[in-house]
N, C-alpha and C positions, 0 to 999 in steps of 0.2 A: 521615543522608541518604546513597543509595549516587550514584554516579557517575550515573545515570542520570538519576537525579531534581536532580540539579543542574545538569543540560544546559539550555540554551535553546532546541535546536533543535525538542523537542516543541513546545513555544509558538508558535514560528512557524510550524511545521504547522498547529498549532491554531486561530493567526488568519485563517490563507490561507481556512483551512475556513470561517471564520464569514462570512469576508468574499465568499467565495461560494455564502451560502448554502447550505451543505451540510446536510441534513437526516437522513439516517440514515447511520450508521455500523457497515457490516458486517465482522465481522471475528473471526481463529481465535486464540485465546489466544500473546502472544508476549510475551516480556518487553523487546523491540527495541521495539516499541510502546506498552508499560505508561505511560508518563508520558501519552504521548498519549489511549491508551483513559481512562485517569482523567480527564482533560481532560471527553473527552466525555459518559463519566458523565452526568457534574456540571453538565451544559450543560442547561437548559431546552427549547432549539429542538433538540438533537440527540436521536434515537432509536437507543440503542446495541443489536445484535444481535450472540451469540454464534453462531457457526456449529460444527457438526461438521465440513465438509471446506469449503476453500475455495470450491469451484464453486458451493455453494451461492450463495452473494455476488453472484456475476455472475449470477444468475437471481433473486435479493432485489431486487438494484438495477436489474434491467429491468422489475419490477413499483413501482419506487418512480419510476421516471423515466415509464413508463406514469402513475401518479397525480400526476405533475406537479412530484418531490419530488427532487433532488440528493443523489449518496450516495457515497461512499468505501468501497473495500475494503482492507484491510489484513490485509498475511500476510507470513509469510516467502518466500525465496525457493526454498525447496521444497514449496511449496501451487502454484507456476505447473506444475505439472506436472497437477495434479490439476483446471487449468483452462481445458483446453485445446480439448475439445471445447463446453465452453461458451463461450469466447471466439467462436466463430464468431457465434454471439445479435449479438455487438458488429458485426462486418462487415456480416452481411445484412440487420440491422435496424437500421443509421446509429447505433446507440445508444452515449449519451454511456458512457463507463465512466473511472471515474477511480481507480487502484490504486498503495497506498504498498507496497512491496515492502523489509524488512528482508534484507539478503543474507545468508547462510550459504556457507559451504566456500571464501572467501577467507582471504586471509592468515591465521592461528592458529588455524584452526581444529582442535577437537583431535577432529573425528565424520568419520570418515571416508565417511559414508553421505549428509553434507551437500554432499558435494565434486563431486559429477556435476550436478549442476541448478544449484548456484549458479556453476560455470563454464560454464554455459548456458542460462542464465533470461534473458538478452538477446536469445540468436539467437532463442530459441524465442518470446521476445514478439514479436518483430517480424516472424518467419514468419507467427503468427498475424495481423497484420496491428494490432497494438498498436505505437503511436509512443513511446519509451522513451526515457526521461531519465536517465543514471547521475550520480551525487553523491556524490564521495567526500570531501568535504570540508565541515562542520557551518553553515559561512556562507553554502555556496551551496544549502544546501535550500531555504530558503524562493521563491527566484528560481525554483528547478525546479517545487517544487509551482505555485507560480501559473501559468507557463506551462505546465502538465500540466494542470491548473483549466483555464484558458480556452479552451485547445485541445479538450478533454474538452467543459463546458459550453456552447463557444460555434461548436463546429466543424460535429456532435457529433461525436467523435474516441474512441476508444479507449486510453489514454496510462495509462503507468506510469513513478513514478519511484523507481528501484534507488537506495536509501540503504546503502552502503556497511558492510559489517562494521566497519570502520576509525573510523566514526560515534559508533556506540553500543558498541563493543569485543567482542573472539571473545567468546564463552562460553568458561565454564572447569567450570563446576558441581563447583565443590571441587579442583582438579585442579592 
């Protein structure tokens, strides 16, 4: 079993999700997320979608919140780049968006092409007008998602919460 999968913090993602109904699960291949995406899989009530580029997500999930259906996007934090002019959908159409953000190009990171977006995936969400929760610490995820949940569902708000490289550890890919 690698480090990942021995975390607990996926699971409390996990439940935040169940516990508010979340229904579909859009999101671009990451291994910061793998525990979680398996989660969802496996889930009955969840409807998992792979994307090509992030932005797709935030136009998936304004047609899931249009059918009445609660949905998470999950990416890293160099896909917020790629979702920028669709973040606007979220301002001028009140719509709920609820986004889990795995950081890249903090502390060890060994990509140096990870390092400009993830030392500015905060300002630029919150230019866009997205309310952003940082967590760098594996106990206070689940506190972040639920306040990012109800602000999201119950606002409707725009929210994302930045989970920390330091979380789920740099990549190394062999290195």
């Amino acid at each position: 079993m690698d480090s990942l999968e021995s975390e607990t913090w996926p699971e409390d993602i996990y439940q935040v999700l169940v516990e508010n109904r979340v229904r579909q699960v859009a999101y671009v291949p990451d291994i910061g997320h793998a525990s979680l995406i398996k989660m969802c899989h496996k889930s009955y009530n969840m409807k998992t979608m792979v994307l090509t580029t992030e932005e797709e997500g935030v136009a998936l999930l304004a047609g899931a919140w249009l059918g009445g259906d609660r949905g998470v996007l999950l990416m890293q934090s160099s896909g917020v780049g790629n979702c920028i002019n669709m973040l606007s959908l979220t301002r001028v159409c009140r719509m709920p968006l609820l986004i889990l953000v795995t950081m890249r190009g903090e502390r060890g990171e060994f990509n140096p092409w990870q390092v400009p977006m993830g030392q500015n995936t905060n300002q630029i969400l919150t230019v866009a007008g997205v309310l952003t929760f940082a967590v760098n610490d594996k106990d206070h995820i689940k506190e972040a998602v639920e306040a990012a949940a109800k602000m999201a569902f119950e606002g409707p708000a725009a929210t994302a919460v930045l989970i920390s490289q330091r979380i789920p550890g740099a990549k190394t890919f062999g290195r």
